[in-house]
N, C-alpha and C positions, 0 to 999 in steps of 0.2 A: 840261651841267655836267661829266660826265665824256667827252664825245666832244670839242666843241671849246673845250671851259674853260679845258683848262692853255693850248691854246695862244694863245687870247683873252686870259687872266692874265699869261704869261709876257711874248709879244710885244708886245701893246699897252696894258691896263691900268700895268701895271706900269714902260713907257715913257715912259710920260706924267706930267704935275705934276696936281695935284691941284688943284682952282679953289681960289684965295688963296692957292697955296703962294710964299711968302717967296722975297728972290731967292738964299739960298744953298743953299735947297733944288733951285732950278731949275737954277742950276748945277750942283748934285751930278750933277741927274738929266740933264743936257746931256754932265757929263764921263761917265759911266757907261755911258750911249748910245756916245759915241764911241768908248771904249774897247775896246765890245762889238763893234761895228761896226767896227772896226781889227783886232782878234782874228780874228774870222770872217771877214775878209777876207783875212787874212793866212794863214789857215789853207786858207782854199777855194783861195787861189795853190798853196799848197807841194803838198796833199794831193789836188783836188779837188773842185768843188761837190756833186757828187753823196755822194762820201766823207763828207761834214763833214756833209751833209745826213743823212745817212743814221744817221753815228751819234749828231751831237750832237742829232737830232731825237726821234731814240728815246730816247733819255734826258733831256730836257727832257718829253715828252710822259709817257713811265713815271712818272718822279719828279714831274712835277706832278699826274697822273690821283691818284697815292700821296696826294701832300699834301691835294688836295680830300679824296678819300676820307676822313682822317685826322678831318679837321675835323667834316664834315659828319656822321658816324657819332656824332660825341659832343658833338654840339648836336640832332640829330633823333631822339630816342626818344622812346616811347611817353608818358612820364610826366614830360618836363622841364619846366621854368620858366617861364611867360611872363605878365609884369603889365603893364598899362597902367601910364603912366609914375607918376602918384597913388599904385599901390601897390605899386610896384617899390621891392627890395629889393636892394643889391649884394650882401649876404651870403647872402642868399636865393640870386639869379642867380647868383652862381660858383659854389655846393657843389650844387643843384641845376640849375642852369641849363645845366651838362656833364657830362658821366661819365668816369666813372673805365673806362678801355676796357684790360682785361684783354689783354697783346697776350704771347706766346710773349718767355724772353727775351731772346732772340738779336734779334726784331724790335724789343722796348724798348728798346733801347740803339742799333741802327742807326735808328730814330726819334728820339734824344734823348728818351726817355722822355714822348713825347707825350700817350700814354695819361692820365698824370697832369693833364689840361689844366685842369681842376676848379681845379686848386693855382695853374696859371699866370691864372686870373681873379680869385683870391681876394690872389693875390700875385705878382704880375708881376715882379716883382727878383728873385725866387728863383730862382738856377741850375740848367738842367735835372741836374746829376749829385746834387742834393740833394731833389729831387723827390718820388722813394720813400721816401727817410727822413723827411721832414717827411708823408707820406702816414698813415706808418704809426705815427708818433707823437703822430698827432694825434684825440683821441676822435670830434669835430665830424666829420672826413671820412670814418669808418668807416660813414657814413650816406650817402656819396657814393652817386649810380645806378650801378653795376657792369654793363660789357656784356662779350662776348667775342665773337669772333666771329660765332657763329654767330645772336647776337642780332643782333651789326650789321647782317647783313643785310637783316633787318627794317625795317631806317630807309630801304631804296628805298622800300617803300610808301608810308611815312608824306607824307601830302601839302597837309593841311591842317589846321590848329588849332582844336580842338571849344572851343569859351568856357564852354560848360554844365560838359562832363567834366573840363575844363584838361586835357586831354593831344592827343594826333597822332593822326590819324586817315587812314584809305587812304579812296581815294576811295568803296569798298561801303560805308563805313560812312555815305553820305550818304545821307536817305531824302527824295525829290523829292514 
């Protein structure tokens, strides 16, 4: 996930049409390839393949390793969400179902206020610059799961879902 993910996501998933995707979709995703692939090519002439490899690699692999991270940290804690579809709940699943990830603010604002992700389930139209403020005006999210970093960490262990306890569990906590 974070060794060869971003670039499994970036390069090929995200290349690709999705099974049943419509044809103005497939178009999009034909013009966007080409586009990319005219770019990079045009870029590896003037500057280089190894240049263009080197920097737009590390930067595509950074900023995707970032964005997994991102996600993954505030769907995988200890104490989140998860029902069979019978007693699933969307309001349930957004306010609990993510966390609220406490991120320094220099890093919340270069994230688009990510952190808030809780908000972007519960209400997906809402603009990330208004995020905070519907956060913190809102009584129902003050009960959101709050992590910081040093919880996040926490979420590599987490590796399977206990159904007894409802919450993540690391694999010692399994007894054979």
């Amino acid at each position: 996930m974070f060794g060869l993910g971003p670039v499994f996501l970036f390069m090929i998933e995200y290349r690709m049409n999705r099974k049943g995707a419509k044809r103005k979709e497939r178009i999009s995703t034909y013009f966007t390839n080409a586009i990319l692939a005219g770019l990079m090519g045009l870029l590896c002439w003037t500057l280089g393949w190894k240049e263009v490899l080197l920097v737009q690699g590390s930067i595509l692999y950074l900023s995707g390793a970032a964005g997994i991270w991102l996600l993954y940290v505030q769907h995988q804690f200890e104490d989140t969400y998860y029902e069979h579809a019978d007693e699933w709940d969307y309001v349930s699943a957004a306010i609990h179902g993510s966390s609220y990830y406490k991120l320094p603010r220099l890093l919340q604002w270069m994230t688009g206020n990510i952190g808030f992700h809780h908000i972007h389930h519960l209400v997906p139209q809402a603009p990330n610059y208004h995020l905070q403020r519907i956060h913190e005006s809102s009584a129902a999210l003050k009960n959101v799961p709050a992590i910081g970093f040093r919880l996040s960490l926490q979420a590599l262990r987490y590796r399977l879902w206990d159904e007894e306890s409802k919450r993540f569990v690391g694999l010692r906590a399994i007894k054979l």
